[in-house]
N, C-alpha and C positions, 0 to 999 in steps of 0.2 A: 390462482390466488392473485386478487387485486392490488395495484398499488396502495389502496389504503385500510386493506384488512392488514397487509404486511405492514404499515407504517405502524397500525394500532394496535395489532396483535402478535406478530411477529419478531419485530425489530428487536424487543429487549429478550425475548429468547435465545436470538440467534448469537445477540453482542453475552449472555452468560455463557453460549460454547466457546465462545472467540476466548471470553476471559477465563475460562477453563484450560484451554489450550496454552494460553499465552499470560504468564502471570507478570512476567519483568520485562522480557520479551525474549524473541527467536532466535537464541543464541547459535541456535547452525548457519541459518539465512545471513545473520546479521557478521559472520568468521568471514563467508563467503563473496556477499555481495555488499561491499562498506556504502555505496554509493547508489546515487536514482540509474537507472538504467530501464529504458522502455523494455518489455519483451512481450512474446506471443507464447501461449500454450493449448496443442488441441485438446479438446474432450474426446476422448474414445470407448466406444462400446464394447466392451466385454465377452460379452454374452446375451444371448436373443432374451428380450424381453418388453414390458411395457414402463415407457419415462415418464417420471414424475416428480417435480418438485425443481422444475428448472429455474423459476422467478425466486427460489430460496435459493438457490446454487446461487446464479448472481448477486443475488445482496449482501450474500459474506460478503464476496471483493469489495462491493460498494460501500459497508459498512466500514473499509479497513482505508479505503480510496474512492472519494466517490466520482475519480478521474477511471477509474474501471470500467473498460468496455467489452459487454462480453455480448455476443453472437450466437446463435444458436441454428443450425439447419431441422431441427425438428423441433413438435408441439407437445404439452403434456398431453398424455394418452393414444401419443402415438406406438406402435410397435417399431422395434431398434431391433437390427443383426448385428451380433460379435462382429467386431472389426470396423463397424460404423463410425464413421466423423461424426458426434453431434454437435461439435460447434467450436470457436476458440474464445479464449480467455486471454486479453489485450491490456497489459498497461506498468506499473513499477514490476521489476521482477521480484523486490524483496514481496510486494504484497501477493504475489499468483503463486511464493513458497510460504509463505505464513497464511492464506487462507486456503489452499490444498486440502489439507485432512478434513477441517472441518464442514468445505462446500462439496466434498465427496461425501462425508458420513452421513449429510441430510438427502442427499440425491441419491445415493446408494440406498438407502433405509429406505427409502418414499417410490422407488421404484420398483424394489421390492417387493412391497405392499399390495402396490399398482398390477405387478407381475401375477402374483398369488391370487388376488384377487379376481382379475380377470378371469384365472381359470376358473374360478369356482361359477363365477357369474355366467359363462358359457356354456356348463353343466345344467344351470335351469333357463335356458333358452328356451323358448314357447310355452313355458308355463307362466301361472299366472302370481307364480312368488318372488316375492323380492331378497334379496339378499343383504342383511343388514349387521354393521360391525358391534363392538360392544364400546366398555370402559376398561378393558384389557388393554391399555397402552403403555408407552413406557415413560416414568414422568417427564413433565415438561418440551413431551412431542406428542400431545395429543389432536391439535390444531393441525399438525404438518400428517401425523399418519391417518388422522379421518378424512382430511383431505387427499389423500394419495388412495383410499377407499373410492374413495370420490371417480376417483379419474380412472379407475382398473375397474369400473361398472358398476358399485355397489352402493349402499343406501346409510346414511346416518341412522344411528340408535340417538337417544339424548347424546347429547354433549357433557351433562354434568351432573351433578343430581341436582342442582338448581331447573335444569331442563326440563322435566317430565317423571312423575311420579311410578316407579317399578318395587311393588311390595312383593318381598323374595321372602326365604324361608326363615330367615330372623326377623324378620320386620311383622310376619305372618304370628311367630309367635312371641316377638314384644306384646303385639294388639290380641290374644286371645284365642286368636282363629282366624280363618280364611273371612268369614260373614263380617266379621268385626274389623278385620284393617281394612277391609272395602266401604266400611260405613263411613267409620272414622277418615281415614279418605277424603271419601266427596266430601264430608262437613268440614273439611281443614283447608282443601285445595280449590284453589281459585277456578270459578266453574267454567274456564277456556278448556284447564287441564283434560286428558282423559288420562283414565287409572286404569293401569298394568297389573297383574296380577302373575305370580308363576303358582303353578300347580304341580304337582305328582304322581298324583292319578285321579281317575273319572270320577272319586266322589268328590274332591277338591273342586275339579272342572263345575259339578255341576251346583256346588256351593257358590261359585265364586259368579258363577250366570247369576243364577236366584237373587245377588248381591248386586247383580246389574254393573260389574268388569265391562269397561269398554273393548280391553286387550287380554287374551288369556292367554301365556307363556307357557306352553307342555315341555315342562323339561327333563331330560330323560327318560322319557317315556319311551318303551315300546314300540313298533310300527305298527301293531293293530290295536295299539291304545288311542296314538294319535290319532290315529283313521274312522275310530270310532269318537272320539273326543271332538274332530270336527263337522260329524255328522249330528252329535248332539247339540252342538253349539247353534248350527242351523241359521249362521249368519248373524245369530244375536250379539257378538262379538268376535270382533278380529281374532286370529290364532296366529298365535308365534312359534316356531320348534325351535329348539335351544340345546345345547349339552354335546359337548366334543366333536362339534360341525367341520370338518375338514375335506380336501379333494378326494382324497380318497371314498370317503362314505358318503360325502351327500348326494348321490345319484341314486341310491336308496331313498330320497326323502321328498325328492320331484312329482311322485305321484301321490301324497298324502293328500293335499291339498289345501295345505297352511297360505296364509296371507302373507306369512315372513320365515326367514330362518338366520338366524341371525349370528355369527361365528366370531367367537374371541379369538382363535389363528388367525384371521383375517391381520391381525394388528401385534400377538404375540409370536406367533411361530413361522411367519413371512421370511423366507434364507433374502439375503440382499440382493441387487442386482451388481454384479462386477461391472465397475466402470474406473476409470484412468485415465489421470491430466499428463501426457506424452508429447515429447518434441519440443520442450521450452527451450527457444532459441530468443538472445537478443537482435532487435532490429531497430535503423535509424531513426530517429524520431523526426 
């Protein structure tokens, strides 16, 4: 994440956790430490996993002090072992105890993600499917968990529904039918778009070909629904598989041979990565 996606997109997220955290202010930090005081604190790894979300770790500090220097020994998307140094956090002590919780709960969260996901994406290694998240996020970290998607191997779905048009099973029957919100559709949607479709079963699928669907979304389907669903499709349309995609089962789904499979766990059900800011010592300035 770039310095100026984070200036333009990030910044005022991050300062709503801060002012979540801190209403008056840090009445523990503030009993303890009355005065400036330089200090150090490391980062420590937990537990084995993949890191993500270290240029948001830093910018708490910096949003609190932008005299915060923080260091890091690894890159996002690298792999980290329990007990690792990833880096130290330099500068007031009251600020490395007032932005603690919350430059942990985004690097925890995002690493997480990063974690989960990697395995999943290493489950369809040499095929020719990609792995893609949803809009299962949690509010106001959908930026920080698509991105931590990102860096654990996996692929953006939309971002919004301003992004890219996906007619689900309300939307299918707001419009009529499957033929008709594919109409409706292309005559609404600006002709960059291509249009998503979810289906249920193979007469849907082949409604929604006839309608000329760029994407068709088989959601929980069957495995020899699917399998058949994209040998009739025969290229005329990308194929998605969809519906309670998780490590456990999607090595079942490797040899369908969908174009996507796309998992809301990726972003809801992701446990965190354990990590911990230890050894805050004051030092000279």
């Amino acid at each position: 994440m770039n310095n100026i996606s984070m200036k333009v997109n990030a910044d005022n997220l991050i300062l709503l956790a801060l002012q979540e955290d801190i209403t008056s202010e840090d009445i523990t930090t503030n009993s303890v430490m009355r005065d400036y005081q330089l200090g150090e604190v490391d980062l420590i790894c937990k537990e084995d996993g993949v890191i993500a979300g270290l240029d948001v770790f830093k910018r708490v500090f910096e949003l609190l002090d932008e005299k915060t220097e923080v260091t890091f020994t690894c890159a996002d998307g690298d792999e980290v072992k329990k007990g690792q140094k990833l880096g130290v956090v330099r500068g007031d002590i009251r600020v490395l105890l007032s932005g603690e919780r919350t430059a942990l709960n985004y690097l925890q969260r995002m690493s997480g993600i990063a974690t989960y996901t990697r395995k999943i994406a290493n489950l369809l290694k040499g095929s020719k499917t990609k792995l893609l998240d949803t809009r299962k996020t949690t509010p106001g970290m959908r930026i920080f968990e698509k991105y931590a998607v990102k860096v654990g191997g996996g692929y953006n779905h939309r971002y919004n529904l301003s992004d890219g048009i996906l007619l689900k099973d309300n939307h299918i029957g707001a419009a009529g039918g499957v033929k008709e919100a594919v109409m409706m559709a292309k005559e609404y949607a600006p002709f960059v778009r291509k249009i998503e479709i979810e289906v249920e079963n193979l007469d849907m699928l082949k409604e929604a070909l006839e309608a000329g669907a760029d994407i068709i979304m088989l959601d929980n389907m069957s495995i020899e629904d699917m399998k058949e669903a994209v040998k009739l499709t025969a290229g005329r349309a990308e194929t998605e598989c969809s519906g309670n995609v998780t490590k456990e089962n999607v090595a079942r789904l490797v040899d369908i041979g969908v174009d996507y499979i796309s998992s809301g766990a990726l972003t809801h059900s992701s446990p965190i990565l354990d990590l911990s800011l230890k050894n805050l010592h004051a030092i000279e300035s």
